[in-house]
Structures are given as C-alpha cells and as structure tokens.
C-alpha positions in Angstrom: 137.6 108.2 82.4 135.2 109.2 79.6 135.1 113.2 78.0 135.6 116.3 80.1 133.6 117.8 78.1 129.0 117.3 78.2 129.0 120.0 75.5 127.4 118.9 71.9 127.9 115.1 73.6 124.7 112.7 72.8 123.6 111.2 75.8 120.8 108.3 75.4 119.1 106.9 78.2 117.5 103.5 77.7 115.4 101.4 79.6 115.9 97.2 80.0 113.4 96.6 82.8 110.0 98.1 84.3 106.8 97.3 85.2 105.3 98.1 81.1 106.7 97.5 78.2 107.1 100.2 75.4 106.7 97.6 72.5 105.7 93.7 72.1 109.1 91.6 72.1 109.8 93.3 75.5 109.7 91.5 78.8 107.7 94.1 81.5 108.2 93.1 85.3 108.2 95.1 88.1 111.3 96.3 89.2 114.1 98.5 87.1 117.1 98.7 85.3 118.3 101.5 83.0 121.6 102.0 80.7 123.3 105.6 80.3 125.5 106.1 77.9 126.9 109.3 78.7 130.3 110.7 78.1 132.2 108.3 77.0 131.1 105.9 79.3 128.3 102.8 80.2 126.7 102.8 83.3 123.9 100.1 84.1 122.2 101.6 87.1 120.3 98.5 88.4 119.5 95.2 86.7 115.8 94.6 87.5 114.5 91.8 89.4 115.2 88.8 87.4 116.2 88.1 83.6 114.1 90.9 82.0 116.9 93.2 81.6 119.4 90.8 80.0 116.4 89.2 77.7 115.1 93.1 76.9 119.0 94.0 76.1 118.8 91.0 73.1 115.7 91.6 72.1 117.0 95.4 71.6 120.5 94.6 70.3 122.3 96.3 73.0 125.9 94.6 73.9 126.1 94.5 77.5 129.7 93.6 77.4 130.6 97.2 76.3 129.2 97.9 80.2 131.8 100.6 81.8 130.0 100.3 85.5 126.9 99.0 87.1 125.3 100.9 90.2 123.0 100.0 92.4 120.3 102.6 93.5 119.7 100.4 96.4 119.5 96.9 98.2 116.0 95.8 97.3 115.3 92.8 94.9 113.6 94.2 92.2 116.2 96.3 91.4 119.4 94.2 92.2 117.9 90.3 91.2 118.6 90.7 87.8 122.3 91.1 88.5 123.4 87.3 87.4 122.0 87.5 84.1 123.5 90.9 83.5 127.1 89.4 84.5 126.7 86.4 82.4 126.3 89.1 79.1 129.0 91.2 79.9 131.8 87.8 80.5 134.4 90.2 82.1 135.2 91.6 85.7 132.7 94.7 86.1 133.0 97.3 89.1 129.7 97.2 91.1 128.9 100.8 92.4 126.9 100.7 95.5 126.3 102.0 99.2 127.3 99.3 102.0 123.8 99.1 103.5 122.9 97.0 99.8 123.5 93.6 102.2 121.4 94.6 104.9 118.4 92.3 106.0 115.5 94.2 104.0 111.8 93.4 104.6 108.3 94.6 103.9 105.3 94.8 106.1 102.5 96.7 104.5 99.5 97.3 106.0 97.4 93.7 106.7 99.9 91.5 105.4 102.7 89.5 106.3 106.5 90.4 106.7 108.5 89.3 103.3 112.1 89.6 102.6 113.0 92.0 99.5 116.8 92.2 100.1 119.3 91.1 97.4 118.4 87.3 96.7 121.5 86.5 95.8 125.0 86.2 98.2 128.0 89.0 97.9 130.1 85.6 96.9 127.8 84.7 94.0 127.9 87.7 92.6 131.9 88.1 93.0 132.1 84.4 91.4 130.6 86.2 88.6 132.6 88.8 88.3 130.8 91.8 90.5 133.8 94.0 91.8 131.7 95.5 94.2 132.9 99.3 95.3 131.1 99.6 98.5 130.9 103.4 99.7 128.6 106.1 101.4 130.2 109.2 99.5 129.6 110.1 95.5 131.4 108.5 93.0 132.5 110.2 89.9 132.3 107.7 87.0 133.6 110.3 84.7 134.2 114.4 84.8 130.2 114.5 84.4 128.7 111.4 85.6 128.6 111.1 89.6 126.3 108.6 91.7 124.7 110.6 94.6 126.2 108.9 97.2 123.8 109.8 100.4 121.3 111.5 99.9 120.0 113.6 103.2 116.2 114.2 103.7 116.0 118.4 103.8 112.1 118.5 103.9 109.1 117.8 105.7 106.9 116.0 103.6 109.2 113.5 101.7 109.1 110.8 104.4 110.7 106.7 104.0 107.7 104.5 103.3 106.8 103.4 107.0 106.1 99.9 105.8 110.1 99.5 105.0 112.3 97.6 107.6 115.5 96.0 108.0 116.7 93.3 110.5 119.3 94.2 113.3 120.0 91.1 115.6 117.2 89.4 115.0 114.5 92.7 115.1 113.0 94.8 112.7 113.8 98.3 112.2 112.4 100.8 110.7 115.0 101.2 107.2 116.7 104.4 106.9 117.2 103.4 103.3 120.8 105.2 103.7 121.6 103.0 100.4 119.5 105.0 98.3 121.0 106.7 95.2 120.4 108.1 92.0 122.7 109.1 88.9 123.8 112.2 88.0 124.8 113.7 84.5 126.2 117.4 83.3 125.2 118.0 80.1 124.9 121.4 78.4 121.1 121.4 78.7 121.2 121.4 82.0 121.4 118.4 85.2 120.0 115.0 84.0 118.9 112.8 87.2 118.5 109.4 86.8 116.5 107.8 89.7 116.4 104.3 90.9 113.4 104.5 93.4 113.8 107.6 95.4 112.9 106.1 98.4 114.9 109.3 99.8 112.2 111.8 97.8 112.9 112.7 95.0 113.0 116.5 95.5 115.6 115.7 98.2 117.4 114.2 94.9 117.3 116.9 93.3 118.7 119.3 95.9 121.1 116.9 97.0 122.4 116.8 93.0 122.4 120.3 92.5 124.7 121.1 95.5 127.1 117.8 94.3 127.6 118.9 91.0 127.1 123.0 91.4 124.6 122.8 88.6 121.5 125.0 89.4 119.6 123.8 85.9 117.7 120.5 86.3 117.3 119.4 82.6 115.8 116.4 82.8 114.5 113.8 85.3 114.1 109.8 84.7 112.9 106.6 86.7 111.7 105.8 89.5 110.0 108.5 91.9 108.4 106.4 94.7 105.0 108.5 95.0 103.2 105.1 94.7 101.8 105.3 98.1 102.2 109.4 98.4 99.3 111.7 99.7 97.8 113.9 97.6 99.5 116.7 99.3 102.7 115.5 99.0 102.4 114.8 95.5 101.1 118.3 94.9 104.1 120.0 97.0 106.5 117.6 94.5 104.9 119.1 91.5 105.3 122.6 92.9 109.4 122.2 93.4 109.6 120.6 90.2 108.1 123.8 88.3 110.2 125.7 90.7 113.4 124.3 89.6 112.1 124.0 86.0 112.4 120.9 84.5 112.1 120.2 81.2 111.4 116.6 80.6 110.3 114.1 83.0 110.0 110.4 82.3 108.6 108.8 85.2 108.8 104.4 86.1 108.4 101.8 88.0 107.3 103.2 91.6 106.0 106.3 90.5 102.4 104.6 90.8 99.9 105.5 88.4 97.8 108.6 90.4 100.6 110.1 90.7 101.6 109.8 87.1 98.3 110.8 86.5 98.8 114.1 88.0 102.0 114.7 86.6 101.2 113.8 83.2 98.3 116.8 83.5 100.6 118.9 85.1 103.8 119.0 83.0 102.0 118.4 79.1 104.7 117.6 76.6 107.5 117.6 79.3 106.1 114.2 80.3 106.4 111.0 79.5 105.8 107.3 80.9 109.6 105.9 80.7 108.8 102.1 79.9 111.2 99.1 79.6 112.3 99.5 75.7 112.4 103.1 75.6 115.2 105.0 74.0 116.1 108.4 75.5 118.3 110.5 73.1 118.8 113.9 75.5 
C-alpha cells in the first residue's frame, strides 16, 4: 500500500508504447502501454503489442523491475502482446490486474474485410510461467488509498456505442463483444481526478462518470490515453467535447485510438489543455 495521502505527491505519467514516437531512439507501434507512478506505487497499465514497451523502457532508463502492478485495460493484442517482454525486465512474480473476459475469443470484422483474431496471443500458462499472477475480477481494485482500476464500466448514454465491427467467439459463433473487460485507471490527486485510459472502448465520457461516482471526486483534473473516437461520427465527437468542457478538464493527452480527426478537433477545441500523448512522453502532473 503506497501514501494515504495525493496531497503535494508528484505523480508522472509516462508512455512506453503508441502508435508515434515523441523522440528518435523510440520504437512507435500501434498499440499502448503506459507507467504511473503515483503514490507510492508502479502500475504498468498495458504492455503494447509486442517488444516496444520493454525496448522504449531501456532506451528511457526506466527499471521495470521496481513494477508494483500491471493492469490490463482489456483483452485485445495490441494492448496485452507486449506482456512477455515486460515480465522478462521485471524477473520477479508481478500481480496481473485484469477483468476475466481478457481470455475471451476476440475478433475483428470491419467493414469489406476478413474476420482476424486480436485476442491475447499468448496462453494464461505462458504468461503464469513467467511470472503473471493474474487477479481476475469484474469489480474495482484499489492499488493504493488513491489509485483504483475502474473495474466495469456501465454505458449511461446514448451516443457512446461498442464499435459494431468488435466480436467475440461463443461455441463456435461470433458475437457481438460487450467489451465488459474494458477499464481505465484512476488517481486522486489534489488537482483534481486523473484518468488514465486504455482504449475506452466503453466511451470515454462513460469513464469519466463511472470514475467520479467510484472515487466521490467531482473534479476531473486530467485525462490520458487512449479515447477510441477513431471511427466516431462527427456528432459524437462533438457531444464528447461538450461533456468534457462540462466537467472541466484541464489537460488532456490523447493516444493510440483516438484517431487523428478527432484529435484534430480536440486539439482546436481545448488550446493549451491539449496534447498528443506519444510513446516517450513524460507526464509530471
């Protein structure tokens, strides 16, 4: 258990993996992994989708065997592949923070194309030979007094809807995935909420609600990562924008599946508050 206490505490958010680098000597790929230091504690909340993360943690001189916790936002490749690597720097039995639905059969199907797994690619007794001590569960988890993982996340809106070109496999069909395993990270700090997303394949303003009723923390300081507005209309992007004025954040550094209209918009929309959160970025809040 790290500090009680988020007040006067640094918290520094950096970025191993995503789709851009920040700087040359980083690895880019598409997928995402993040380390908070918060609190007294490490959480890695995904490892990317194959070595970047561990090679972008050696170029940046980051020891991975201080990790406290990994968590997994969700069961999809590009955020979990990377998870071997990551386990070979840390040499020591590390508690894996995730929902059960992680080892479901995932697949895609976009429009045109053919069916493709994007599951983990990588078997629960790999991982565990590793040293992965996974804790499997539907409900929050508090890491520390101030750092809690979502848990589920329920969809309270209309217009933040699963992408419709996400399945999983159930005896041998697909169906539509409910993406139950998707979660984000939550810190109090004295600022404010800091949310750290993974994908947001649950919306991210459903995030945001969701974390605010978890924690009791009205404030939204700061939000991070992965928003999913990659294939979002233009109305749903604008009603996002709108909730996040309404709730007032203050900096948002968007990755990965954000898509780049969208980050278009938002850059406009939110000026200085804004940022592109690449892999090799260091996020002192």
């Amino acid at each position: 258990m790290g500090s009680s206490d988020s007040q006067g505490t640094s918290i520094q958010i950096i970025t191993l993996s995503e789709n851009t680098a920040a700087r040359a000597g980083i690895v880019a790929e598409w997928g995402f992994s993040v380390l908070i230091d918060a609190c007294g504690c490490r959480v890695l909340l995904d490892t990317g989708q194959t070595f970047s993360a561990a090679y972008n943690a050696i170029e940046l001189g980051i020891d991975l065997s201080r990790v406290d916790k990994i968590v997994f936002s969700h069961g999809h490749y590009d955020h979990t592949g990377g998870l071997l690597h990551i386990l070979k720097l840390i040499n020591k039995e590390v508690e894996v923070i995730a929902h059960p639905d992680i080892w479901s059969d995932k697949y895609i199907k976009p429009p045109r194309e053919q069916v493709r797994y994007i599951g983990i690619p990588f078997s629960r007794q790999a991982a565990e030979a590793a040293h992965a001590v996974f804790k499997l569960t539907k409900k929050p988890v508090w890491i520390t007094q101030n750092v809690v993982t979502s848990g589920e996340i329920p969809i309270t809106n209309e217009y933040e809807k699963i992408d419709s070109a996400l399945y999983v496999k159930k005896s041998g069909q697909l169906e539509p995935d409910p993406l139950w395993d998707d979660q984000a990270v939550f810190i109090k700090s004295d600022k404010g909420l800091i949310i750290v997303l993974g994908c947001a394949h649950r919306g991210i303003i459903n995030t945001i609600r969701h974390a605010q009723d978890l924690t009791g923390v009205e404030r939204i300081y700061a939000v991070i990562g992965g928003t999913h507005l990659i294939s979002a209309s233009r109305q749903r992007i604008e009603l996002t924008v709108a909730e996040l004025k309404k709730v007032g954040v203050q900096k948002l550094g968007v990755s990965h599946c954000t898509g780049l209209p969208a980050a278009a918009v938002l850059a406009h929309r939110f000026g200085d508050a804004f940022f592109f959160n690449n892999a090799g970025a260091r996020i002192e809040l």
